[in-house]
N, C-alpha and C positions, 0 to 999 in steps of 0.2 A: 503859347502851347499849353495845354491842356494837362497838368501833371496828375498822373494815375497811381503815385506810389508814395502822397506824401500821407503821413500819420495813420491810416486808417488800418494798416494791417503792418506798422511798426512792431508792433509785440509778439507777431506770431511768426516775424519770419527767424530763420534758421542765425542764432548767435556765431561770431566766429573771435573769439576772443585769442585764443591761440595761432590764428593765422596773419601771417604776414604780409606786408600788399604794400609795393612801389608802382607809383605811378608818373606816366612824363607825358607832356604835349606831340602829336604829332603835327609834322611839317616841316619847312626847308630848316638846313640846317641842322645843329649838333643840338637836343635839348634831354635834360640835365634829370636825372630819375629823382622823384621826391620821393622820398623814404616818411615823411611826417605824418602821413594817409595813417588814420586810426579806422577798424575796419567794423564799422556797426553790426552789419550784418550780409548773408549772403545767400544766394539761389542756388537755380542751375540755369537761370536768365542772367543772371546778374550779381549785383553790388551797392551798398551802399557805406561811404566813409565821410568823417570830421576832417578837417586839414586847418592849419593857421597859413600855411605859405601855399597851396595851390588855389590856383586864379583861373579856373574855367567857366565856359559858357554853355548853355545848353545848344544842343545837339551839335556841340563839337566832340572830335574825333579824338581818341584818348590811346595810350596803349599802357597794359597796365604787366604786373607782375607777382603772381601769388605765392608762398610759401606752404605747400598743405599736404599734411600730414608726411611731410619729409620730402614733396615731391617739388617742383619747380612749375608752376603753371603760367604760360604766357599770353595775350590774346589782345581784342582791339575791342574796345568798347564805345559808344556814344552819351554823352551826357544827357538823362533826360529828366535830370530836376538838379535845381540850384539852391538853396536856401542856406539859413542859418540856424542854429541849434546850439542854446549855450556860449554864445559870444565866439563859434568857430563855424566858417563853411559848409555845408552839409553836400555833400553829392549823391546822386544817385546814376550808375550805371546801368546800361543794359547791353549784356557781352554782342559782336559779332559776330566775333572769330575767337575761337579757344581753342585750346589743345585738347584732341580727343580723350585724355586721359583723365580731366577734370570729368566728364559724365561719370568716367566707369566709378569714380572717387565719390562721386555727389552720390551718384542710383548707389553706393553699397555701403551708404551708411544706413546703422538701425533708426530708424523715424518714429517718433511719438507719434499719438494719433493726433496733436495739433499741428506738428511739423508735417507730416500727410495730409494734412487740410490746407495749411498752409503750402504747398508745395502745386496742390492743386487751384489755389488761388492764383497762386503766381502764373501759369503759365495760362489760367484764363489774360490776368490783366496785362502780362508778358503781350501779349496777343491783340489787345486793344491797342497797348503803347506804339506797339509798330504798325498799328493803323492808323494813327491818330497822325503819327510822326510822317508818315507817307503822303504828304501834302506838297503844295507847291515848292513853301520854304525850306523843306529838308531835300527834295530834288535839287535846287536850285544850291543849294550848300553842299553836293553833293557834285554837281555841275561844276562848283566855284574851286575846287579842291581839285578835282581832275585837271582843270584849269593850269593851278598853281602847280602841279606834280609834273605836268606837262612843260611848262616853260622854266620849269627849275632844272630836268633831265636835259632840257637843249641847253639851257647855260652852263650846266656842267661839263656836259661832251664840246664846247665848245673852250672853255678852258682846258679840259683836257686836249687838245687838240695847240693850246700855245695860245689861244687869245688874252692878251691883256687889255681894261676901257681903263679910263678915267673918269670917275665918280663927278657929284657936283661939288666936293671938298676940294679934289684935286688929286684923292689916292688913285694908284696905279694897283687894282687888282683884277682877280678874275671874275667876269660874270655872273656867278650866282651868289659870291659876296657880294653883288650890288644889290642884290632882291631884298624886302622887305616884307613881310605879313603886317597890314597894319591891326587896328583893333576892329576895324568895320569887315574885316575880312579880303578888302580891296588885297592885292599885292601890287607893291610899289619899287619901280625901278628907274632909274637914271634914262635920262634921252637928250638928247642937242638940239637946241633949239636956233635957228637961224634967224629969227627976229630979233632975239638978246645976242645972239653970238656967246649964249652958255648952256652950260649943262644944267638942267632943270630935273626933277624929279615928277615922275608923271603914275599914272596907277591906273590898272582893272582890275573889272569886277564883271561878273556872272548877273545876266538881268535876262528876264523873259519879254522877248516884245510884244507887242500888245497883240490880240487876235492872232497869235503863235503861240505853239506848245515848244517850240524849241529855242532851246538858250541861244543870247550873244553875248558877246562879249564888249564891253563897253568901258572905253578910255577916258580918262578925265580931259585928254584935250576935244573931245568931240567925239573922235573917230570912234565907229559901231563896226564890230568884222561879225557876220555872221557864221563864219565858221572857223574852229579852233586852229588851223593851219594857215588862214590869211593872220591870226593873228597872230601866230608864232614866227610867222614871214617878216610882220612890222617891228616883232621883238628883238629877233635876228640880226635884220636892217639897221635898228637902233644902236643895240651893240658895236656892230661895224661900222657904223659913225664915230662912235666914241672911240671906238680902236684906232681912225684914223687919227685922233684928235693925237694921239700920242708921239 
């Protein structure tokens, strides 16, 4: 990907030295606010911050937490630059979703005339970023996620409901403690295999097939579902295998 915000207009965007910013992974599962985010500087697009312990990738899916000027701001950002700066992580944000209350905070501060120049850069390159980013691989990461949010919400209601599997360790829990995010973005979940006569761990992932505009879904043992309910059907299935196994 093409990064449009690294150094060239570092100096002119808007300081925020005073403001405070937690940030945590989104996805299955409980994950853990990092507080160590130092906040270089800041938009009305966006963000950029330093970290030693956060580990993101670009155009993944972020949700962040601001402290500004007494207020609380909450929102979902996408990672669109990675880098290093001074032997610490550099990230750059660009928001999705904020609190309406952040504009009225941003538009009613007094602006230099560099931070108005600067202001209006931004939402030009603000504006390329999200074209640039609107390609196949950020639909498809986009696809890959609904994906995962989808078979996460069935194994949950499926727990809630009394199902217990048996993993390939041998634990007895509930369904979406089986899931996995791996680092390729695959999610990876337990399944029984009848040729071993064990529980094996198997993974999909979001792919476009060739000469189609529209995603499938595609398993490591072969199996292709072209659409997200057959293969919520085979996840399902899966589950209630392992449930008998119990």
């Amino acid at each position: 990907m093409v990064d449009v915000t690294i150094n060239r207009r570092q100096d002119h965007r808007l300081s925020g030295p005073f403001i405070s910013v937690k940030i945590r992974k989104r996805g299955i599962g409980f994950k853990r606010w990092s507080d160590d985010a130092t906040l270089l500087d800041i938009s009305s697009n966006g963000l950029s911050v330093t970290s030693r312990c956060l580990n993101l990738n670009t155009l993944q899916k972020v949700e962040f937490e601001l402290v500004l000027e007494g207020q609380k701001i909450f929102g979902v950002a996408i990672v669109c630059y990675s880098g290093f700066i001074d032997k610490q992580k550099k990230y750059g944000l660009l928001f999705i979703q904020i609190n309406p209350e952040y504009d009225q905070i941003f538009a009613g501060k007094m602006l230099s005339v560099n931070e108005v120049k600067s202001l209006g850069e931004e939402v030009a390159e603000s504006f390329m970023l999200q074209s640039a980013i609107r390609n196949d691989d950020y639909e498809l990461n986009r696809q890959n996620q609904l994906m995962i949010d989808a078979i996460n919400s069935m194994a949950v209601r499926l727990g809630g409901m009394g199902m217990k599997i048996r993993d390939e360790v041998g634990n007895i829990l509930n369904p979406d403690a089986s899931l996995k995010i791996l680092n390729n973005g695959q999610l990876s979940f337990p399944v029984f295999s009848p040729d071993t006569n064990q529980v094996l761990r198997s993974a999909v992932t979001t792919v476009w097939k060739q000469g189609e505009e529209q995603a499938h879904y595609q398993v490591t043992t072969g199996k292709v579902f072209e659409s997200l309910v057959d293969l919520l059907e085979y996840v399902c299935a899966s589950f209630g295998n392992l449930s008998a196994l119990r």
